[in-house]
C-alpha positions as CSV (number, residue, x, y, z in Angstrom):
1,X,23.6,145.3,103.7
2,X,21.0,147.5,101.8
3,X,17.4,146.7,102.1
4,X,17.0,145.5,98.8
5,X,19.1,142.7,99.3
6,X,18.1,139.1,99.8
7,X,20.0,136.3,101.7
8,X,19.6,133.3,99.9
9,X,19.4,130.5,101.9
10,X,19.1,126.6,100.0
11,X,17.6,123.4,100.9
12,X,20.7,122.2,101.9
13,X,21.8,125.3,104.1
14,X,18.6,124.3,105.8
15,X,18.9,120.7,106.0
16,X,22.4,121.3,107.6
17,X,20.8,123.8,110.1
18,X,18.5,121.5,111.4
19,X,20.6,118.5,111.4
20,X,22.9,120.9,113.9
21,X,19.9,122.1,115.9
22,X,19.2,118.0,116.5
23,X,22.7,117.6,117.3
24,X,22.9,119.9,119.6
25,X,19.7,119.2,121.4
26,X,21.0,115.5,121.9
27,X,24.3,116.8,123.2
28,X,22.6,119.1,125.3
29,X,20.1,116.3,126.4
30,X,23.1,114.2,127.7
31,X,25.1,117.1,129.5
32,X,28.0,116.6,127.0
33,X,29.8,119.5,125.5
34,X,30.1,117.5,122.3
35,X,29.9,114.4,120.6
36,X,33.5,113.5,121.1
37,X,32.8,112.3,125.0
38,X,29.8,110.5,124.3
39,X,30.0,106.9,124.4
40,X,28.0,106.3,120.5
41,X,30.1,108.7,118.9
42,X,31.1,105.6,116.3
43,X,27.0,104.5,116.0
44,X,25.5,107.6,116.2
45,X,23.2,108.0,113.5
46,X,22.1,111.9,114.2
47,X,25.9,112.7,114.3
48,X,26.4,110.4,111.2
49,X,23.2,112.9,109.3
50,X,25.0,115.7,110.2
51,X,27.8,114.8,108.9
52,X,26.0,113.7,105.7
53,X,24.4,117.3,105.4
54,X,27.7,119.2,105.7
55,X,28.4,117.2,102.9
56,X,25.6,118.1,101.0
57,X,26.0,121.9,102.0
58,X,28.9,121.4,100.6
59,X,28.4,120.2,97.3
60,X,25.0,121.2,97.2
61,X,23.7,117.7,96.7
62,X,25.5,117.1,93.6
63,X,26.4,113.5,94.8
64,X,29.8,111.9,94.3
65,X,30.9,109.3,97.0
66,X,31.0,109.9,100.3
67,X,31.7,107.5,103.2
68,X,32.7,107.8,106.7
């Protein structure tokens, strides 16, 4: 990468960074290696924002439907 270039990073790659940070503090917090063994993974709500913001990453908020 030359110097001159600049990495770009969007709201919504940051939002989705910090949504995973959360995520894996509360995972981490519980001594699970991921949500899958937890016993809210259905009624989680910080799994359910994360899920939200990989959405939004991906479509970079544009909207459209989305439900789990």
């Amino acid at each position: 990468m030359k110097n001159s270039e600049v990495i770009e990073i969007d709201e919504w790659e940051l939002k989705l960074e910090n949504e995973l940070k959360l995520l894996k503090e509360c995972q981490t917090s519980k001594n699970l290696p991921g949500c899958e063994t937890c016993s809210e993974f259905f009624d989680c709500e910080k799994r359910k924002q994360y899920v939200v913001a990989v959405y939004e990453s991906m479509n970079k908020g544009s909207g459209g439907g989305f439900e789990f």
